[in-house]
C-alpha positions as CSV (number, residue, x, y, z in Angstrom):
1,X,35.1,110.3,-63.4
2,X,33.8,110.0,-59.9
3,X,36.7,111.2,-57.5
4,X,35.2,109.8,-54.4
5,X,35.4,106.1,-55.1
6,X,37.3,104.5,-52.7
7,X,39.5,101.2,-52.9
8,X,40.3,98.7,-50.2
9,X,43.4,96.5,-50.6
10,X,43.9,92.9,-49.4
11,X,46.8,90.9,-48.4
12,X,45.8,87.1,-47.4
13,X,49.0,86.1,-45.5
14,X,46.9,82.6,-44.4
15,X,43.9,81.3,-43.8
16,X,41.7,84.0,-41.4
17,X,44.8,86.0,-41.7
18,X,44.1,89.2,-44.3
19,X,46.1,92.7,-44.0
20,X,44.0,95.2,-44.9
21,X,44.5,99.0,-45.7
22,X,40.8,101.3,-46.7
23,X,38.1,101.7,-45.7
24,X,35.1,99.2,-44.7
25,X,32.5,100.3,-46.6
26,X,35.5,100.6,-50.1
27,X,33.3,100.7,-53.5
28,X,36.3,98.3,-54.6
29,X,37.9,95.6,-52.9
30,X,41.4,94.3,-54.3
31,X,42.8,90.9,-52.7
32,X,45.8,89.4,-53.5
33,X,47.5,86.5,-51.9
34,X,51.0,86.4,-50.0
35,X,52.6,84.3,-52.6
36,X,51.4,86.6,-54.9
37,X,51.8,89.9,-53.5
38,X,55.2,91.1,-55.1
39,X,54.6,90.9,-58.1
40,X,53.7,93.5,-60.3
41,X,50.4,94.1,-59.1
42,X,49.4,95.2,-62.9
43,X,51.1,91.8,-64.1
44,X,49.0,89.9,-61.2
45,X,45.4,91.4,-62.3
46,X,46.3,90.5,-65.9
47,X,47.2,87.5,-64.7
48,X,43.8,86.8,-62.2
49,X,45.9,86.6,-59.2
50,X,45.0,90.3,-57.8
51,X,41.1,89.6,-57.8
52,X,38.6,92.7,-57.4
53,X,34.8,92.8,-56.4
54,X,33.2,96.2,-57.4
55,X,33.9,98.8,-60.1
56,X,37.8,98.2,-61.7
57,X,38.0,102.2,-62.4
58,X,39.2,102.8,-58.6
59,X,41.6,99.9,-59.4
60,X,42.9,100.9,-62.4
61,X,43.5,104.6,-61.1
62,X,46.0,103.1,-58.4
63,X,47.8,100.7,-60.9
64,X,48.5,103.8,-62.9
65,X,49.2,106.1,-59.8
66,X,51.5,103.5,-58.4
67,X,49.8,103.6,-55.6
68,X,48.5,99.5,-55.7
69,X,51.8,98.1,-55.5
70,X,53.0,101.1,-52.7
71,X,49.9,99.6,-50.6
72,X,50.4,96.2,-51.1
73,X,54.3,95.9,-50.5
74,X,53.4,98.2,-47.7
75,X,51.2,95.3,-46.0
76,X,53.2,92.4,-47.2
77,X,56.3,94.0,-45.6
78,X,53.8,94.4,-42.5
């Protein structure tokens, strides 16, 4: 497994209105809307609503670290 894969997560609170925490150049990019941010963000990816672009193995390392859903209510609380 290639530790330096990096993951950038997404909260679109509107329209032009994103909270983001990673980096720029992230090898994955997770994005998930407001409405749909507290959920489980496991439940949400199985569920299409936390959408990726780029390798899932960065992903699926935070879901299982609990990191994803630290980040995302993290940016959702603002």
């Amino acid at each position: 497994m290639n530790d330096t894969r990096t993951i950038q997560f997404r909260v679109v609170m509107a329209k032009n209105d994103e909270r983001v925490d990673g980096p720029d150049d992230a090898d994955t990019v997770a994005t998930i809307a407001k409405a749909d941010a507290a959920m489980d963000p496991t439940v949400a990816f199985m569920r299409g609503k936390l959408k990726i672009t780029g390798p899932t193995g960065p992903l699926f390392d935070a879901l299982s670290s609990g990191r994803a859903a630290e980040v995302i209510a993290r940016l959702l609380a603002g």
